[in-house]
Jmol script that loads the backbone (N, CA, C; Angstrom):
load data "model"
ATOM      1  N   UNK A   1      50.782  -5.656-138.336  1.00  0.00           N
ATOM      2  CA  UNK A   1      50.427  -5.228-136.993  1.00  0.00           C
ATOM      3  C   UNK A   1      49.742  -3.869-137.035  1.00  0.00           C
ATOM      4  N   UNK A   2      48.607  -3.671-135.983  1.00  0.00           N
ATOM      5  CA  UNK A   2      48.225  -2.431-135.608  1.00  0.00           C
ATOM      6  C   UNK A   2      48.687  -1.533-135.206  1.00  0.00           C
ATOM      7  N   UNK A   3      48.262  -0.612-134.550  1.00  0.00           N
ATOM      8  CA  UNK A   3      49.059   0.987-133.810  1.00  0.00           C
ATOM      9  C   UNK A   3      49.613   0.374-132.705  1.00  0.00           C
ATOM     10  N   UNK A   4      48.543  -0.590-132.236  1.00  0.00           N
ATOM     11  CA  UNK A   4      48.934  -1.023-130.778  1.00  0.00           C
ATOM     12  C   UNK A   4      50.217  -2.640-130.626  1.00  0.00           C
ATOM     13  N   UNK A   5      50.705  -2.530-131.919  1.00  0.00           N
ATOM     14  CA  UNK A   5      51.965  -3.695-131.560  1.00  0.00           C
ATOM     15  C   UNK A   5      50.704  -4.931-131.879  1.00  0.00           C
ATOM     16  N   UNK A   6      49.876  -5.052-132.071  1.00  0.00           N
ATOM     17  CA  UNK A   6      49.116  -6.241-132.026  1.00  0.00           C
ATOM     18  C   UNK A   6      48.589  -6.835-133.377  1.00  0.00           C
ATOM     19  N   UNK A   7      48.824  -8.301-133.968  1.00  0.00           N
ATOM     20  CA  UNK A   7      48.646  -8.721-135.198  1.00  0.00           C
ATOM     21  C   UNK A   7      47.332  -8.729-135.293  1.00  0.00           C
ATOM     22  N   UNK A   8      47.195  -8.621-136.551  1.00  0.00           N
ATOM     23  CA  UNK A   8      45.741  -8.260-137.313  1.00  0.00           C
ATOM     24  C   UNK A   8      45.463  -9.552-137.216  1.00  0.00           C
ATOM     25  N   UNK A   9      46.100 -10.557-137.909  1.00  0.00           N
ATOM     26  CA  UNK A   9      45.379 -12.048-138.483  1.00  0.00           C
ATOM     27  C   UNK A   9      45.983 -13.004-137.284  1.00  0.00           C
ATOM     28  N   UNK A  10      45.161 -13.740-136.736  1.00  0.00           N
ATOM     29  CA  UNK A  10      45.489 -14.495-135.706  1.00  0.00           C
ATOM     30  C   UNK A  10      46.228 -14.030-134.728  1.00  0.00           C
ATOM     31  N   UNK A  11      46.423 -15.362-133.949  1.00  0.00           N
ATOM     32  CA  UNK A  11      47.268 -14.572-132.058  1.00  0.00           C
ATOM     33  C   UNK A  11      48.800 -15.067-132.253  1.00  0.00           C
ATOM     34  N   UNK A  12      49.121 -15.901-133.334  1.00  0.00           N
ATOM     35  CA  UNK A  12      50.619 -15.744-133.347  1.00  0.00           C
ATOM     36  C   UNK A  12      51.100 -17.098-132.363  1.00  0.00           C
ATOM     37  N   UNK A  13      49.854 -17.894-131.497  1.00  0.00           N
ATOM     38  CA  UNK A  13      50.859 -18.664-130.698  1.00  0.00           C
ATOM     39  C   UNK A  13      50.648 -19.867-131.288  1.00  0.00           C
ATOM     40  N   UNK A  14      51.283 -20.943-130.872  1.00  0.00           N
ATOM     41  CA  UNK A  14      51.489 -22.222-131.268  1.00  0.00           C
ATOM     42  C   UNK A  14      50.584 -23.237-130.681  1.00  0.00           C
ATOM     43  N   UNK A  15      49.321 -23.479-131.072  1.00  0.00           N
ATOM     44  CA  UNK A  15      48.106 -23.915-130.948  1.00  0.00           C
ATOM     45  C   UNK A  15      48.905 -25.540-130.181  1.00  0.00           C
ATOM     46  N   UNK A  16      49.648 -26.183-130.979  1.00  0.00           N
ATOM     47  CA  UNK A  16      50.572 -27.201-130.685  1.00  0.00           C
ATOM     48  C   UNK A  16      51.458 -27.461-129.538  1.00  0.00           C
ATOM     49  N   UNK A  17      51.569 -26.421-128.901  1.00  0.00           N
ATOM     50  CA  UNK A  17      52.164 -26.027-127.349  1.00  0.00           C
ATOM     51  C   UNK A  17      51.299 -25.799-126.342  1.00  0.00           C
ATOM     52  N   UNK A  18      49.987 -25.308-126.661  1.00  0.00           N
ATOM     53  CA  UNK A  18      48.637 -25.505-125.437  1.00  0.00           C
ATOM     54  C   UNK A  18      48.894 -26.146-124.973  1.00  0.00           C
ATOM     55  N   UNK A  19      48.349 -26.269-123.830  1.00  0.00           N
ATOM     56  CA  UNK A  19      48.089 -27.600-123.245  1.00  0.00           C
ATOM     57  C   UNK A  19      46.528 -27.501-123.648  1.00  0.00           C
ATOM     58  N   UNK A  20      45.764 -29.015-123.755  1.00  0.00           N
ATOM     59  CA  UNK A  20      44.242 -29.010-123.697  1.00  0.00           C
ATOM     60  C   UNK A  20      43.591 -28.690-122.546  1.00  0.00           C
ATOM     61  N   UNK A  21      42.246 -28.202-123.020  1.00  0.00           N
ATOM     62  CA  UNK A  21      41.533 -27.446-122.197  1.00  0.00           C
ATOM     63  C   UNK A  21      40.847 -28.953-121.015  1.00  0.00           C
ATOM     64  N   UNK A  22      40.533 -28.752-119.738  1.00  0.00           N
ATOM     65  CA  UNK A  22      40.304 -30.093-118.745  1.00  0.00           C
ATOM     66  C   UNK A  22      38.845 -30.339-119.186  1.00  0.00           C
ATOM     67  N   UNK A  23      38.537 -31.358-120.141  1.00  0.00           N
ATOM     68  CA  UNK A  23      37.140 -31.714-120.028  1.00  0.00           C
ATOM     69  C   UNK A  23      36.225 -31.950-119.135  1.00  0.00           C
ATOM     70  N   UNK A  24      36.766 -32.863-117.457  1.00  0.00           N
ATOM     71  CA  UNK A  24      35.921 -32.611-117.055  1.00  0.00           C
ATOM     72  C   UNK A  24      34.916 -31.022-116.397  1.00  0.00           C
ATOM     73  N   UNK A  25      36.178 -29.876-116.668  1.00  0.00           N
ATOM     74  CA  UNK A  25      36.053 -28.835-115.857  1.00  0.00           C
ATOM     75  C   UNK A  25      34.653 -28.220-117.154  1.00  0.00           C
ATOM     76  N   UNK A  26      34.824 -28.514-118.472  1.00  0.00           N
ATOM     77  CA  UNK A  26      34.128 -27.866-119.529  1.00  0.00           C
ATOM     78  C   UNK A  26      32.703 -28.696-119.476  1.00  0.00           C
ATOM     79  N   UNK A  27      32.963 -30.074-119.318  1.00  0.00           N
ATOM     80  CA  UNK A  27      31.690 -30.611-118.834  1.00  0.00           C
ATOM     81  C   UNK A  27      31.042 -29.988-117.560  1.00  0.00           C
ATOM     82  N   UNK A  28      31.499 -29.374-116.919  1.00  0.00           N
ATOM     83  CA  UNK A  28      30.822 -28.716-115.783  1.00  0.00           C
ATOM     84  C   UNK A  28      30.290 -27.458-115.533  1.00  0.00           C
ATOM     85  N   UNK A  29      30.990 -26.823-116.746  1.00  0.00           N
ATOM     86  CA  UNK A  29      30.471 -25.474-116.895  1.00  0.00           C
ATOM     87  C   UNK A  29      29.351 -25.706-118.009  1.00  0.00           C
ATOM     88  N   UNK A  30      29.430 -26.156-119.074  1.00  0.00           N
ATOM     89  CA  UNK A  30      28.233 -26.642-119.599  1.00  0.00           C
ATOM     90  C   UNK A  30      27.269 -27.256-119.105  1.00  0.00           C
ATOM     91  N   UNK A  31      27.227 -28.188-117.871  1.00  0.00           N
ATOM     92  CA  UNK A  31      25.862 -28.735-116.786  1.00  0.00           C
ATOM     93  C   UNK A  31      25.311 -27.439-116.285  1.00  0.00           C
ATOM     94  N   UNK A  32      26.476 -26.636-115.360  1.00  0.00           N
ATOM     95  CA  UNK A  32      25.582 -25.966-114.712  1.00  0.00           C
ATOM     96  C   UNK A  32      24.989 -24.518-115.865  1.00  0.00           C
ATOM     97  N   UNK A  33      25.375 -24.122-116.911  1.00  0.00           N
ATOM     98  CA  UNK A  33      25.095 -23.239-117.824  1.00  0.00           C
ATOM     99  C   UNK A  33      23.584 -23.852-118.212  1.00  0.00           C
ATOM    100  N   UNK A  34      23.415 -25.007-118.273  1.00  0.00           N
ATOM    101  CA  UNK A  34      22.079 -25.955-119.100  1.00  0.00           C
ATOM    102  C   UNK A  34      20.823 -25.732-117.180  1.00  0.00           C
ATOM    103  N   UNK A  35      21.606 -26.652-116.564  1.00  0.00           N
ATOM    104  CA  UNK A  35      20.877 -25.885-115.675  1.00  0.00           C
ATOM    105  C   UNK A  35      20.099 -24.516-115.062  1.00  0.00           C
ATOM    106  N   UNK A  36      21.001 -23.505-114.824  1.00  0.00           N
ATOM    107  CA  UNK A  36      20.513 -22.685-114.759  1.00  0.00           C
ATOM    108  C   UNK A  36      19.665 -21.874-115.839  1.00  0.00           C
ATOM    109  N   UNK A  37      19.946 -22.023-117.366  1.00  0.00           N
ATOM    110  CA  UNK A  37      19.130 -21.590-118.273  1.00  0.00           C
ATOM    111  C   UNK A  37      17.774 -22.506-118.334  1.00  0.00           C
ATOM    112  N   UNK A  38      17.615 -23.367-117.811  1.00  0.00           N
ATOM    113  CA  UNK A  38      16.332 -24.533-117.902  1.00  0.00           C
ATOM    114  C   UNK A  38      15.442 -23.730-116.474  1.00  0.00           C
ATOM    115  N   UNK A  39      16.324 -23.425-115.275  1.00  0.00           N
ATOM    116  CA  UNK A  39      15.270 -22.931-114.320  1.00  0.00           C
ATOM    117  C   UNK A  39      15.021 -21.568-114.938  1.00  0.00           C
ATOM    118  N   UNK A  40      15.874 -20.825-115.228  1.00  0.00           N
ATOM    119  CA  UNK A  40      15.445 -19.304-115.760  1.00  0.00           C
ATOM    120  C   UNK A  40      13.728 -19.539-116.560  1.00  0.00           C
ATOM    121  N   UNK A  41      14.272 -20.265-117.803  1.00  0.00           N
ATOM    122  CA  UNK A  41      12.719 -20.648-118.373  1.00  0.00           C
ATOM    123  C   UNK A  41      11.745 -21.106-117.901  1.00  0.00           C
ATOM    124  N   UNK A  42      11.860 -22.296-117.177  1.00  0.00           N
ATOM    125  CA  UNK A  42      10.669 -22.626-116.179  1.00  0.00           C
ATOM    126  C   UNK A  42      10.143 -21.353-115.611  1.00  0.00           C
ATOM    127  N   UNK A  43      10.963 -20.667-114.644  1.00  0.00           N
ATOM    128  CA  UNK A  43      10.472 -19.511-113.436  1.00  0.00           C
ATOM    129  C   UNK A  43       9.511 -18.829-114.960  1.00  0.00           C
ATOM    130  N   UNK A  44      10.683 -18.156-115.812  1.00  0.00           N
ATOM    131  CA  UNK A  44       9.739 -17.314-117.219  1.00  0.00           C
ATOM    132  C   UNK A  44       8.270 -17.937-117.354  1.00  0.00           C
ATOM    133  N   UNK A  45       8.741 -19.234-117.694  1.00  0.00           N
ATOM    134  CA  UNK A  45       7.314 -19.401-118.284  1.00  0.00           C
ATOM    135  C   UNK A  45       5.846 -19.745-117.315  1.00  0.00           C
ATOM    136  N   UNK A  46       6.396 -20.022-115.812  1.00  0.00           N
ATOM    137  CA  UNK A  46       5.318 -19.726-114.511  1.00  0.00           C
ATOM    138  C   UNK A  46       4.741 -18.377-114.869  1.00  0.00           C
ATOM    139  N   UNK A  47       5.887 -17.399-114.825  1.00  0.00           N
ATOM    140  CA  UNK A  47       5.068 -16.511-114.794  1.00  0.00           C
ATOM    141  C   UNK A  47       3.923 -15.895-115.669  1.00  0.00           C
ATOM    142  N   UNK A  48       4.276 -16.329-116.813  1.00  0.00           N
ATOM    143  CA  UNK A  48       4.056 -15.694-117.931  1.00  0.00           C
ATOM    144  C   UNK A  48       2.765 -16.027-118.362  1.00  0.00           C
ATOM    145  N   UNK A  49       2.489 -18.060-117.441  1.00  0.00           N
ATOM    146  CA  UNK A  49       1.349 -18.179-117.602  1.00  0.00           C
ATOM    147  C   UNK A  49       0.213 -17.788-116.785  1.00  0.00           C
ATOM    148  N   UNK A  50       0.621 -16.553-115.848  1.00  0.00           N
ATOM    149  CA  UNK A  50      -0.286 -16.383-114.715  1.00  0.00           C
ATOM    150  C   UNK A  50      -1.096 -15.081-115.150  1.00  0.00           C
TER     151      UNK A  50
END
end "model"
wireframe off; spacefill off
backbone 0.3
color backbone group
């Protein structure tokens, strides 16, 4: 452990006691993440060709 009480190598919890993360909720943050990075580029590349 560090100064601060906190382990150096890993978090110490029991990966096996998680519960899993909600796929559909991760599928949804990945749509709208793909989305909005696809309009960002479009708008970029309007401009870029003007």
């Amino acid at each position: 452990m560090d100064e601060d009480g906190l382990p150096l190598m890993g978090s110490g919890i029991d990966l096996t006691k998680v519960p899993a993360i909600q796929q559909k909720r991760t599928v949804a943050f990945l749509n709208q993440f793909v989305v909005h990075t696809v309009q960002f580029l479009n708008r970029f590349s309007a401009v870029c060709e003007e």
